[in-house]
Structures are given as C-alpha cells and as structure tokens.
PQR file of N, CA, C, O and H, with PARSE charges and radii, in Angstrom:
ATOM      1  N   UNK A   1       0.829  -1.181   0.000 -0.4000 1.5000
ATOM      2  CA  UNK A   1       0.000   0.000   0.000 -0.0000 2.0000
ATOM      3  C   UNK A   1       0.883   1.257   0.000  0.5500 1.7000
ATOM      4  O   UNK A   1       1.340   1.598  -1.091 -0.5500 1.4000
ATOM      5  N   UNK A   2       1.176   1.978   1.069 -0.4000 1.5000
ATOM      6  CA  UNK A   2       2.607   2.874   1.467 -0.0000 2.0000
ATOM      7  C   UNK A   2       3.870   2.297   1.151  0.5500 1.7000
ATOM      8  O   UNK A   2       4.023   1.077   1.189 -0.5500 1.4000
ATOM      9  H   UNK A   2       0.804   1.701   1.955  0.4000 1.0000
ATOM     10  N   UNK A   3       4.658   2.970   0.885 -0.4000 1.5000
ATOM     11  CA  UNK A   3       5.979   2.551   0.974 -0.0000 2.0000
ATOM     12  C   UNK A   3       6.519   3.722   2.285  0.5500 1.7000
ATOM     13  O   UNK A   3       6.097   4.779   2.755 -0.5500 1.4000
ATOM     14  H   UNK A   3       4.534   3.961   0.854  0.4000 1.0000
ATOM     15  N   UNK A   4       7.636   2.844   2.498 -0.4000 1.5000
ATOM     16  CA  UNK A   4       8.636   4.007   3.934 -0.0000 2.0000
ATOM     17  C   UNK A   4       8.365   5.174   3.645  0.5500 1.7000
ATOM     18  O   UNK A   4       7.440   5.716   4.250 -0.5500 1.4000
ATOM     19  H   UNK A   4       7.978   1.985   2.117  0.4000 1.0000
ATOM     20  N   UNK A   5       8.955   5.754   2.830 -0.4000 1.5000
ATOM     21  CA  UNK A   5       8.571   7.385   2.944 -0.0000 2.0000
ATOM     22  C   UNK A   5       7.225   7.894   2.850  0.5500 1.7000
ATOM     23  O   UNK A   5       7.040   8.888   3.554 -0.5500 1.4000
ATOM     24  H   UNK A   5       9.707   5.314   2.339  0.4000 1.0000
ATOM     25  N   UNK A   6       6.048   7.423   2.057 -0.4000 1.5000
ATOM     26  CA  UNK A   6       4.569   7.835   2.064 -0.0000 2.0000
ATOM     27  C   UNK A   6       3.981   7.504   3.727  0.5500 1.7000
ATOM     28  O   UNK A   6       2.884   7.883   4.136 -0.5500 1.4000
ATOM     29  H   UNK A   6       6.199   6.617   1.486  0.4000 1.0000
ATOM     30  N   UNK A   7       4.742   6.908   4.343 -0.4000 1.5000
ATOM     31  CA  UNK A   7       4.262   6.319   5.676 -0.0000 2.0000
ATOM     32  C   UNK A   7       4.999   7.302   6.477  0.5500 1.7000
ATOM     33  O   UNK A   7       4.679   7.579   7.633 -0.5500 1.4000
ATOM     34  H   UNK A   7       5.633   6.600   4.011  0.4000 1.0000
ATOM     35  N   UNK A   8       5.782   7.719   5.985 -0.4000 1.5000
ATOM     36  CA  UNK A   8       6.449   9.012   7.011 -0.0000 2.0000
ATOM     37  C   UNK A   8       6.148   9.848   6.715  0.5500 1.7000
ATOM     38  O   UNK A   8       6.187  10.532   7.737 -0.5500 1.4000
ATOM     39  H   UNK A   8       6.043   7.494   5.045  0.4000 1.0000
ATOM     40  N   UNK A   9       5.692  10.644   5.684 -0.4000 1.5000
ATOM     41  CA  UNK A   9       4.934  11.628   5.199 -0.0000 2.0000
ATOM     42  C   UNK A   9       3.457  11.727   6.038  0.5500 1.7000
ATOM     43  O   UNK A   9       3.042  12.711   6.651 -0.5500 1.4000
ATOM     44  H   UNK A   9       5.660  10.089   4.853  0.4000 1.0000
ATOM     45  N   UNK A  10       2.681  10.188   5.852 -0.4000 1.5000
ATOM     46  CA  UNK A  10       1.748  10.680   6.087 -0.0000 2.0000
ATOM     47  C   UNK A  10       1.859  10.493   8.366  0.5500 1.7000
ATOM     48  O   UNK A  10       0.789  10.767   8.909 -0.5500 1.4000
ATOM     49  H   UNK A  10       3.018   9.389   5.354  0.4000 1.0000
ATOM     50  N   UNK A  11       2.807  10.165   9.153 -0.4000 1.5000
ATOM     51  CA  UNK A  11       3.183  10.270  10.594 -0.0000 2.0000
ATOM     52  C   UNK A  11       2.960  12.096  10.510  0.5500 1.7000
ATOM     53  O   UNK A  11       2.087  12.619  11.203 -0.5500 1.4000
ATOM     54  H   UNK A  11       3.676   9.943   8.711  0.4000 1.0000
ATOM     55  N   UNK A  12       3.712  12.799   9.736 -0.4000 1.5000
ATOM     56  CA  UNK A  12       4.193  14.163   9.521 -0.0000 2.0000
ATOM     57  C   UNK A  12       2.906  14.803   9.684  0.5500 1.7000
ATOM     58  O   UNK A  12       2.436  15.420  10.639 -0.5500 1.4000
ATOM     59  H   UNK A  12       4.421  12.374   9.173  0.4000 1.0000
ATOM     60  N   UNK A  13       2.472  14.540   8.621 -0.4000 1.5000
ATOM     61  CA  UNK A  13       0.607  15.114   8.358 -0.0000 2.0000
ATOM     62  C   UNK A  13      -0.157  15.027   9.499  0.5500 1.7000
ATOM     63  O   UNK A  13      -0.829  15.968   9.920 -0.5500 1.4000
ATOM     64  H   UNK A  13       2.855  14.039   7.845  0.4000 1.0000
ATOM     65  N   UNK A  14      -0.087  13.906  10.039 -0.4000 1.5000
ATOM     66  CA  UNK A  14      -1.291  13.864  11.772 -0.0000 2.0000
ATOM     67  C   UNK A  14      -0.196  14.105  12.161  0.5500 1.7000
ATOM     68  O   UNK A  14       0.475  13.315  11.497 -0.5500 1.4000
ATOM     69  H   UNK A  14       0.458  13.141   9.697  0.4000 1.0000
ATOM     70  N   UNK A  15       0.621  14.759  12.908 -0.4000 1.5000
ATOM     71  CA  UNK A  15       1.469  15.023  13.838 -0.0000 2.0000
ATOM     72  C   UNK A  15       0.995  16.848  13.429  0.5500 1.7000
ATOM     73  O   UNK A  15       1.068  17.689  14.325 -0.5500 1.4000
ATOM     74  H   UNK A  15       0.076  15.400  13.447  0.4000 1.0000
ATOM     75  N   UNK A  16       0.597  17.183  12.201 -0.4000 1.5000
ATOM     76  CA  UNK A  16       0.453  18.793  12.203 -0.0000 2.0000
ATOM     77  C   UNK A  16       1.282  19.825  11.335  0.5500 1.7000
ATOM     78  O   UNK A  16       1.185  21.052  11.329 -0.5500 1.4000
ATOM     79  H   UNK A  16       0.538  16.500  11.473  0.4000 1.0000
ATOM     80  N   UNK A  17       2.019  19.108  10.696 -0.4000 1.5000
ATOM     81  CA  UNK A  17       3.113  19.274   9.978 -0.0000 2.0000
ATOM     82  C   UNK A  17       3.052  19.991   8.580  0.5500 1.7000
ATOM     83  O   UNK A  17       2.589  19.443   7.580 -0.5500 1.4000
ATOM     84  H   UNK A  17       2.098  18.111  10.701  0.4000 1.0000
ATOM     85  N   UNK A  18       3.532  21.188   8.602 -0.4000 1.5000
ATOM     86  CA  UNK A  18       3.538  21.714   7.521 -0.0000 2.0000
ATOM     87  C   UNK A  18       4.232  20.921   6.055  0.5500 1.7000
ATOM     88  O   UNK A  18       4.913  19.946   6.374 -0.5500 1.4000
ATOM     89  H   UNK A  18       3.908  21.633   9.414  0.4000 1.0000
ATOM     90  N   UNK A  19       4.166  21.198   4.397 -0.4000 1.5000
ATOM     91  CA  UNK A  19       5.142  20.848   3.779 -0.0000 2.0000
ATOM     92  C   UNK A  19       6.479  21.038   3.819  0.5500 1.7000
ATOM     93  O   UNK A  19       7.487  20.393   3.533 -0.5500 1.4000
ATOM     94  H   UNK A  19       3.613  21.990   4.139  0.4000 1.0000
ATOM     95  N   UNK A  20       6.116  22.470   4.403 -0.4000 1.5000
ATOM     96  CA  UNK A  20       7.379  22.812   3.913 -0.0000 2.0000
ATOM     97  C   UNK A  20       8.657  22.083   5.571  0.5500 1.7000
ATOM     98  O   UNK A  20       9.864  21.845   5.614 -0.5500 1.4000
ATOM     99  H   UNK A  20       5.296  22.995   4.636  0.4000 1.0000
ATOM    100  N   UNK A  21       7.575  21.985   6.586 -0.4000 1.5000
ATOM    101  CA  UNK A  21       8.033  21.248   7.427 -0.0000 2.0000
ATOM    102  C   UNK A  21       8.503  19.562   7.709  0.5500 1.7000
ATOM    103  O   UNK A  21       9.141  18.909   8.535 -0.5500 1.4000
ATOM    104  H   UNK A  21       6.595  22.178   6.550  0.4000 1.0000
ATOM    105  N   UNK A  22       7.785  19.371   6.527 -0.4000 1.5000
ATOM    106  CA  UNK A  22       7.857  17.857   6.366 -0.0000 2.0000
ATOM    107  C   UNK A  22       9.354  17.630   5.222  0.5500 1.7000
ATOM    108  O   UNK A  22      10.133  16.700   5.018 -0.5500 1.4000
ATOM    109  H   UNK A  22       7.267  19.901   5.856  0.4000 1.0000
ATOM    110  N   UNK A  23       9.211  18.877   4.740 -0.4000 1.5000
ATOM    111  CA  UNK A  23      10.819  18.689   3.174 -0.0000 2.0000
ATOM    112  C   UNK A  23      12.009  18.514   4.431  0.5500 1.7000
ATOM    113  O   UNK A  23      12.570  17.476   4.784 -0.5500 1.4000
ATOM    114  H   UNK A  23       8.578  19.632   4.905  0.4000 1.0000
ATOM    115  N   UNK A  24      12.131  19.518   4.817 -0.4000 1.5000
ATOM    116  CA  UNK A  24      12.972  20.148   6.282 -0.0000 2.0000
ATOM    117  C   UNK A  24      13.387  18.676   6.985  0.5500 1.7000
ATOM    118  O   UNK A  24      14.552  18.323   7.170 -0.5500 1.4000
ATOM    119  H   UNK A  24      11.675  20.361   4.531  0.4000 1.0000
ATOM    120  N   UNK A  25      12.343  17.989   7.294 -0.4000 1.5000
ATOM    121  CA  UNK A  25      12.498  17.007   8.438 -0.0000 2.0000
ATOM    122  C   UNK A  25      12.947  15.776   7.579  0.5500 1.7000
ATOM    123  O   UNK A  25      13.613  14.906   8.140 -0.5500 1.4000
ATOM    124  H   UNK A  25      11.397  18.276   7.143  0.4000 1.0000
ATOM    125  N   UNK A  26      12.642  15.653   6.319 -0.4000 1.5000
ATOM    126  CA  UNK A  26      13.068  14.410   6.003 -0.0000 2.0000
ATOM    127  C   UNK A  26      14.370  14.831   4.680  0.5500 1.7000
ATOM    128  O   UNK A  26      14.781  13.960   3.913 -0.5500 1.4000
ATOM    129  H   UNK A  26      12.101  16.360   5.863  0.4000 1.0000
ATOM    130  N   UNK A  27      14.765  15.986   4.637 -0.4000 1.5000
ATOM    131  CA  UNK A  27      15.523  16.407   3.386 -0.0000 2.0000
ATOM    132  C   UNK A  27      15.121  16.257   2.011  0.5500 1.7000
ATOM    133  O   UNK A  27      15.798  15.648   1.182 -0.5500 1.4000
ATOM    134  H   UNK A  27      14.432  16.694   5.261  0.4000 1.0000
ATOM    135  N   UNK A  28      14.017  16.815   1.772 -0.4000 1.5000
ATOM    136  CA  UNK A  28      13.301  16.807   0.829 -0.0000 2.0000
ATOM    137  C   UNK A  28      13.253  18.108   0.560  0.5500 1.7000
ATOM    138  O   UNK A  28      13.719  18.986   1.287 -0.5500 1.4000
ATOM    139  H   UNK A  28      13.468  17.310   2.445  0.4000 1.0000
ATOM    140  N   UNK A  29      12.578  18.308  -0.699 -0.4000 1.5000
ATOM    141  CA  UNK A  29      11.951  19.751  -1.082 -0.0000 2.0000
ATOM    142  C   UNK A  29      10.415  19.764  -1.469  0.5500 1.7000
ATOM    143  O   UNK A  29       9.743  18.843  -1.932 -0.5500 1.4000
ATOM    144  H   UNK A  29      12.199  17.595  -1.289  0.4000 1.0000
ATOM    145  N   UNK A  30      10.040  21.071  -1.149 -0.4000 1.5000
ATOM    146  CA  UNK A  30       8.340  21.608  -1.104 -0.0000 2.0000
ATOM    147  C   UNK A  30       8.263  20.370  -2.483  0.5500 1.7000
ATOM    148  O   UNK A  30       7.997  19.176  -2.354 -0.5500 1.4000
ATOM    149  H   UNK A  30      10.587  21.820  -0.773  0.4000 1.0000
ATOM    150  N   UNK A  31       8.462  20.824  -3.274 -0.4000 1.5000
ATOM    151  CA  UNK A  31       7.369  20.407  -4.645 -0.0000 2.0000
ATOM    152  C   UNK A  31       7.422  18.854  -4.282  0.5500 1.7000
ATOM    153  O   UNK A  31       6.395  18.181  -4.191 -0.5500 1.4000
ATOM    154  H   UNK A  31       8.679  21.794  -3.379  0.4000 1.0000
ATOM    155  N   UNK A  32       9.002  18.223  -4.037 -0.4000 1.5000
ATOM    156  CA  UNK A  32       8.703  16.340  -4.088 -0.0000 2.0000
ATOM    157  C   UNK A  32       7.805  15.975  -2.678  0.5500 1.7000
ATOM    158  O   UNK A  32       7.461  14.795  -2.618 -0.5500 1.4000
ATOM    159  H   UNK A  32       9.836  18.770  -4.112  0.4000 1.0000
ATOM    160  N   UNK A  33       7.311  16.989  -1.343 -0.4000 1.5000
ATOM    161  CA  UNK A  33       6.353  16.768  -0.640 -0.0000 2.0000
ATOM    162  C   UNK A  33       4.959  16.402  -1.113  0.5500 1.7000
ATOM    163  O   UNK A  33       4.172  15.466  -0.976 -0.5500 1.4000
ATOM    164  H   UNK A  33       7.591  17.948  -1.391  0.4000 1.0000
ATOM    165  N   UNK A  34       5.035  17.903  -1.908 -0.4000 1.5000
ATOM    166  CA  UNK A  34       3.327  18.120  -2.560 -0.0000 2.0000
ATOM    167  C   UNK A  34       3.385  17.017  -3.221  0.5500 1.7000
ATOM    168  O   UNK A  34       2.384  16.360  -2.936 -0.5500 1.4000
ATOM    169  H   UNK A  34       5.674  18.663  -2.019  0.4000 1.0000
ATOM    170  N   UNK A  35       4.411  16.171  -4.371 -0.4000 1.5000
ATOM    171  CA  UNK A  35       4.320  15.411  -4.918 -0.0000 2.0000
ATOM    172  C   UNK A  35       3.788  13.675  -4.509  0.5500 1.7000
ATOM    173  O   UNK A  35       2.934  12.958  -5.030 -0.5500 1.4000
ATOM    174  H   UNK A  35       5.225  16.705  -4.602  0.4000 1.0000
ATOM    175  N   UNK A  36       4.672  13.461  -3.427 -0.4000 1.5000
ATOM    176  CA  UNK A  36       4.405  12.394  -2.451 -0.0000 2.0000
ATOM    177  C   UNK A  36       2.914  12.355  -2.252  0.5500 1.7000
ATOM    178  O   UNK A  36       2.039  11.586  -2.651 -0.5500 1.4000
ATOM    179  H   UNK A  36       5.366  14.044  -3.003  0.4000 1.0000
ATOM    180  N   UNK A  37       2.913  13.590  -1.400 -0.4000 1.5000
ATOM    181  CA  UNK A  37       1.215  14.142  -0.874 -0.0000 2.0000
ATOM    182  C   UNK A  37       0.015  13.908  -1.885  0.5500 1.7000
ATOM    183  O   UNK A  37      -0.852  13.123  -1.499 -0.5500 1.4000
ATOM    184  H   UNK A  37       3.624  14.215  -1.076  0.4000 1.0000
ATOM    185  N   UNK A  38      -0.108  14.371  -2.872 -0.4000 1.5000
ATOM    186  CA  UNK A  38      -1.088  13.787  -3.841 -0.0000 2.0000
ATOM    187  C   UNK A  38      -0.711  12.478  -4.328  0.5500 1.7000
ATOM    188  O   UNK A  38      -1.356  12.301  -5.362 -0.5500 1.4000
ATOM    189  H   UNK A  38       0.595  15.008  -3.186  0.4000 1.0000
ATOM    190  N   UNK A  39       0.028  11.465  -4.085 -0.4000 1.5000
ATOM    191  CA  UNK A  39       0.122  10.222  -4.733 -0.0000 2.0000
ATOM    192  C   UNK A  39      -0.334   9.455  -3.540  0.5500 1.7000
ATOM    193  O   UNK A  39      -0.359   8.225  -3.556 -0.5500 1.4000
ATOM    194  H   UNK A  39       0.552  11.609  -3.246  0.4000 1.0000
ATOM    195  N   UNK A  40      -0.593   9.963  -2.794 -0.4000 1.5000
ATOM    196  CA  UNK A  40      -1.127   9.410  -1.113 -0.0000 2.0000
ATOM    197  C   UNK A  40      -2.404   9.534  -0.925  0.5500 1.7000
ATOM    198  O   UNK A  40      -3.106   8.659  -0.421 -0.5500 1.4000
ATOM    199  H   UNK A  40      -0.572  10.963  -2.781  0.4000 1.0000
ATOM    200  N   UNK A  41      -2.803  10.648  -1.323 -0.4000 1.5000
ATOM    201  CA  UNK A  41      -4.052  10.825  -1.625 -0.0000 2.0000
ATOM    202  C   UNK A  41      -4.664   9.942  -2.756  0.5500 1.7000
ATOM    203  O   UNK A  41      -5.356   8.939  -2.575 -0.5500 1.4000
ATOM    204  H   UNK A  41      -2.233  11.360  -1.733  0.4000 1.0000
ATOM    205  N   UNK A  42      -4.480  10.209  -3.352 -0.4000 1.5000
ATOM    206  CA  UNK A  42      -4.645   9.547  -4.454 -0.0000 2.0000
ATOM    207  C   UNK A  42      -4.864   7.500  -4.270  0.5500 1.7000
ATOM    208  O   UNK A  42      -5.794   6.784  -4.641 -0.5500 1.4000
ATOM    209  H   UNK A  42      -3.919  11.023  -3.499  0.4000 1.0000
ATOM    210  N   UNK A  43      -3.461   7.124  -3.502 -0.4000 1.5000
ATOM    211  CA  UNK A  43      -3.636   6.067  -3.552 -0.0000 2.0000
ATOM    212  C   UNK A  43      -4.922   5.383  -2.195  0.5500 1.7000
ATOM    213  O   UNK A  43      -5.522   4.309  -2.145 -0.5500 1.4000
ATOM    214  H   UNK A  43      -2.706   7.706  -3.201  0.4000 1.0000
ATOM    215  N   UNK A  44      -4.925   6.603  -1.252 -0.4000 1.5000
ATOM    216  CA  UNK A  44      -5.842   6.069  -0.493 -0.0000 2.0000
ATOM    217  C   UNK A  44      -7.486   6.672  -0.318  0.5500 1.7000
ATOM    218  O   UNK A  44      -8.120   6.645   0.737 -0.5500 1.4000
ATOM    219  H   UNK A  44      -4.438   7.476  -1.293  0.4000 1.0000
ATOM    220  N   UNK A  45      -7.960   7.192  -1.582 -0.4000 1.5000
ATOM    221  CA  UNK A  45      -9.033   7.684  -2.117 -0.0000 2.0000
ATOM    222  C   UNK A  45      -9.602   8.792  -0.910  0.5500 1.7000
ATOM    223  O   UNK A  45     -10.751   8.948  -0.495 -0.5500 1.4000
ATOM    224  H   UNK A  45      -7.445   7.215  -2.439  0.4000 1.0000
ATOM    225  N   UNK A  46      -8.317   9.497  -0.520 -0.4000 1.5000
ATOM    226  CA  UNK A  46      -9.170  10.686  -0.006 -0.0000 2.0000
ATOM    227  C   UNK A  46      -8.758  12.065  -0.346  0.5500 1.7000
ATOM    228  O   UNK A  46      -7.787  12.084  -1.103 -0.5500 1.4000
ATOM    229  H   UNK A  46      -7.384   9.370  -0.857  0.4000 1.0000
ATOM    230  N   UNK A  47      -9.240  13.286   0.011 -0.4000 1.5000
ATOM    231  CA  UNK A  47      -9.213  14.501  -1.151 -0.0000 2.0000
ATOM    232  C   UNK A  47      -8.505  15.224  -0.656  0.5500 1.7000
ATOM    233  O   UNK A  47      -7.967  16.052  -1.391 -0.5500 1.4000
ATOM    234  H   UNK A  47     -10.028  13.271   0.626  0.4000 1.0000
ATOM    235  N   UNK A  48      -8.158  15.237   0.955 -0.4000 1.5000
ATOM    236  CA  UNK A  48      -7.599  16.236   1.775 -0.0000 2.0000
ATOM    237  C   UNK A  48      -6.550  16.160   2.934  0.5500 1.7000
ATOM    238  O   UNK A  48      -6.663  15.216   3.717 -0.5500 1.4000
ATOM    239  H   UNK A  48      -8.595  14.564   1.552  0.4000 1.0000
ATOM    240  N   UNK A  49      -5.610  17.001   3.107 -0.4000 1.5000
ATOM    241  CA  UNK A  49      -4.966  16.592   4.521 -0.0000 2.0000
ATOM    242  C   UNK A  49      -5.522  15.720   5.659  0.5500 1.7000
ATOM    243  O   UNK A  49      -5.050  14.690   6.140 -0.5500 1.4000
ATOM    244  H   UNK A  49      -5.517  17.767   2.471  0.4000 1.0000
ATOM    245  N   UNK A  50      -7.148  16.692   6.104 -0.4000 1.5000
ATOM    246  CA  UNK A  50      -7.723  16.656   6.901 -0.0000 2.0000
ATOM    247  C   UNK A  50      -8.216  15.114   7.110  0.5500 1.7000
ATOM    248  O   UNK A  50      -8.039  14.355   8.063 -0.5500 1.4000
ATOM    249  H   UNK A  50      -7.532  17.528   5.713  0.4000 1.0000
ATOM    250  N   UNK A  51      -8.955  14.912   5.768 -0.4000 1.5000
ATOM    251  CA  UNK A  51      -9.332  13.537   5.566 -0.0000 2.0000
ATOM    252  C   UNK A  51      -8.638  12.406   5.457  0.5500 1.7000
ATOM    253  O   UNK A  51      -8.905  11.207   5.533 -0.5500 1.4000
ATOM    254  H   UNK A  51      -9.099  15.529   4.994  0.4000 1.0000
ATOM    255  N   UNK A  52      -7.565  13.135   5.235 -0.4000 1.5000
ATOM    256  CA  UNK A  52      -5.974  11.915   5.446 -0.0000 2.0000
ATOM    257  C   UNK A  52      -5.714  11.563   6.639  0.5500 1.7000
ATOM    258  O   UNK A  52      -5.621  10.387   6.993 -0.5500 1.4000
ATOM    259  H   UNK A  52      -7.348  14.109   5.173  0.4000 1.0000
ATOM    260  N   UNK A  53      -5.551  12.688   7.480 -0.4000 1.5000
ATOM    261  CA  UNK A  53      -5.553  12.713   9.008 -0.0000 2.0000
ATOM    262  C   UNK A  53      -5.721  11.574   9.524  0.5500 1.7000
ATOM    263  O   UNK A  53      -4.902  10.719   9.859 -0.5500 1.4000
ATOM    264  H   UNK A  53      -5.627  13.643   7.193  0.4000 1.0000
ATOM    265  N   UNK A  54      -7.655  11.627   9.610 -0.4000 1.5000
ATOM    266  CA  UNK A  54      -8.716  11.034  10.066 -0.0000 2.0000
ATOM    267  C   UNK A  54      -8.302   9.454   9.289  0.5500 1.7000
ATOM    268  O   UNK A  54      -7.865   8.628  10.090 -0.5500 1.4000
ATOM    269  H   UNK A  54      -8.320  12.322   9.338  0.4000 1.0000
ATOM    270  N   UNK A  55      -8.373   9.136   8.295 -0.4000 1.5000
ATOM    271  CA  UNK A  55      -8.189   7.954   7.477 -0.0000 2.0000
ATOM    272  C   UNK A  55      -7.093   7.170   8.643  0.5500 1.7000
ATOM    273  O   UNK A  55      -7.268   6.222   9.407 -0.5500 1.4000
ATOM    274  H   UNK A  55      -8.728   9.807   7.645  0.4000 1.0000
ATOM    275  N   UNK A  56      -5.628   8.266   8.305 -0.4000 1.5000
ATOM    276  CA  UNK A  56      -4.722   7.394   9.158 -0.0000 2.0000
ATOM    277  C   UNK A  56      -5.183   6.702  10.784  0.5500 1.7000
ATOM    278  O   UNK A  56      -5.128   5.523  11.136 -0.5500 1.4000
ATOM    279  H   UNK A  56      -5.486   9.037   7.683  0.4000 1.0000
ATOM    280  N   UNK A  57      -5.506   7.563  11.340 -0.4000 1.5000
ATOM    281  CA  UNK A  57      -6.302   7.496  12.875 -0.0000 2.0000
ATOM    282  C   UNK A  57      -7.365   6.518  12.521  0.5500 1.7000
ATOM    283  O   UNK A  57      -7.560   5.811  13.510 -0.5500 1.4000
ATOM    284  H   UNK A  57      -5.551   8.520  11.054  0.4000 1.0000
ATOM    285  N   UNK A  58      -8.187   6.154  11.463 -0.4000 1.5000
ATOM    286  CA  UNK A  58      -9.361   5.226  11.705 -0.0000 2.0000
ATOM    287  C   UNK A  58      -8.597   4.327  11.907  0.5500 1.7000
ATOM    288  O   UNK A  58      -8.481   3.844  13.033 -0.5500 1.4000
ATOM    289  H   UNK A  58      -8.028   6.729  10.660  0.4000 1.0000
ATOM    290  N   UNK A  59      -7.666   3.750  10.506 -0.4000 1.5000
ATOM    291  CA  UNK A  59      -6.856   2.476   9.981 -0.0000 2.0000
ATOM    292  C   UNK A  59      -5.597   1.951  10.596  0.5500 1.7000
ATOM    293  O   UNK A  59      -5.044   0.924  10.202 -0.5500 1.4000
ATOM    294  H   UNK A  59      -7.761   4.143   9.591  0.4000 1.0000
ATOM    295  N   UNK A  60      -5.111   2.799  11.706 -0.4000 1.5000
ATOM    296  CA  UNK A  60      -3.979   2.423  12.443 -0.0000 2.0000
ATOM    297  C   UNK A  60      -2.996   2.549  11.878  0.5500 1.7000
ATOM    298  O   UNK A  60      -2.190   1.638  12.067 -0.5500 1.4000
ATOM    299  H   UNK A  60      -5.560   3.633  12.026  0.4000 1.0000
ATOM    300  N   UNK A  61      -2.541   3.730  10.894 -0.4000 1.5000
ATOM    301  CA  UNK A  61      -2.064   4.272  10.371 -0.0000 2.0000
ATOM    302  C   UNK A  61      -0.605   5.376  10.397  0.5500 1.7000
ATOM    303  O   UNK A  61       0.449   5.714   9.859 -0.5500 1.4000
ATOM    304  H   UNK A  61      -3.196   4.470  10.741  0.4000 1.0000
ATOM    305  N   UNK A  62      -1.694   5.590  11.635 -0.4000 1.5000
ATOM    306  CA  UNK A  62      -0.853   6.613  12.754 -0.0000 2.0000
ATOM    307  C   UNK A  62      -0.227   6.454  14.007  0.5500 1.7000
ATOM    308  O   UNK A  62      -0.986   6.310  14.965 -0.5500 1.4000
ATOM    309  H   UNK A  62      -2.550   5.315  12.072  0.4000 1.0000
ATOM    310  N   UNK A  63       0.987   6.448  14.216 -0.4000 1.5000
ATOM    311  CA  UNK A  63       1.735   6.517  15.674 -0.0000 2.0000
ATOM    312  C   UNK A  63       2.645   7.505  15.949  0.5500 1.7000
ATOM    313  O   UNK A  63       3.541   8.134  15.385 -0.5500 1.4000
ATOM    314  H   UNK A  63       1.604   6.565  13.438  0.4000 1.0000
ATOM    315  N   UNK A  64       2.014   7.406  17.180 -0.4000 1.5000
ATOM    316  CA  UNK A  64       2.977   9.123  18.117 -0.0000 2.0000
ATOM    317  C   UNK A  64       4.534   8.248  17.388  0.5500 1.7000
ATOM    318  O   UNK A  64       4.786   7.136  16.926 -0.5500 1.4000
ATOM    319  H   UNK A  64       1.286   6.895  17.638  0.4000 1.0000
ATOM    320  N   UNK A  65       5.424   9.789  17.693 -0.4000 1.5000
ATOM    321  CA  UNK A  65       6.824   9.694  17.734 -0.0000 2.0000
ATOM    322  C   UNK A  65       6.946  11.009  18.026  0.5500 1.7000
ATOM    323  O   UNK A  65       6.189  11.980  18.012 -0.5500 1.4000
ATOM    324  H   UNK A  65       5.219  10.693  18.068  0.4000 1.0000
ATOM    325  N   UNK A  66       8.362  10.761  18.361 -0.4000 1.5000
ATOM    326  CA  UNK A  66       9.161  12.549  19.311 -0.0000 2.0000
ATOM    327  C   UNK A  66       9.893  12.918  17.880  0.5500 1.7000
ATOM    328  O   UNK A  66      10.071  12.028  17.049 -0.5500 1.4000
ATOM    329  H   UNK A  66       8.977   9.972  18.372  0.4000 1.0000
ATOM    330  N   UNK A  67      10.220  13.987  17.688 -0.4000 1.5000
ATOM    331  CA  UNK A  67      11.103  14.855  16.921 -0.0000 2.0000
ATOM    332  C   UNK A  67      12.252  14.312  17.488  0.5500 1.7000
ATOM    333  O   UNK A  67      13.361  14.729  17.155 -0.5500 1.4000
ATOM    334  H   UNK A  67      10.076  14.710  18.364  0.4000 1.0000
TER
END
C-alpha cells in the first residue's frame, strides 16, 4: 500500500506538519512533498490533509513519535 517514505509523510501530516516542514524534516523539497502528498491521496481515495488525518487514525495508520 505505502511505501517508507509515504508512511512518514503521512506520521508528519497527523502530527500537524507543515510541507514545507515535512521537506525540512526528512531532506526533501516543497514540490517532491506536494508530490508524495497527492500520490497518497490519491492512492488512499481521499481529497484532503484533513481527511488523510482522520483515514490514518481510523486504519492504524498513525503513531505518536518525538522529533
């Protein structure tokens, strides 16, 4: 389904995480975020951060971690 990085992308996203905060944290840049970000969307049929959020949190998706 995810691969490592779409799975850390989407930890980033429910944790609150800006793009440009998420390039920063994993050494990436804005556009290959946004890029990741809609192929995530995409692969898990939802339209929005928000709804990504929530998706991860239904599906167990999501786990705390410290910076």
């Amino acid at each position: 389904m995810l691969d490592h990085q779409e799975f850390e992308i989407v930890q980033w996203i429910v944790t609150g995480y800006s793009n440009r905060d998420i390039a920063q944290e994993l050494d990436l840049t804005e556009p290959a975020v946004r890029h990741q970000l809609s192929h995530i969307l995409e692969k898990l049929g939802v339209a929005n951060r928000l709804e990504l959020a929530l998706y991860a949190v239904n599906y167990n998706l999501s786990r705390p971690f410290a910076k």
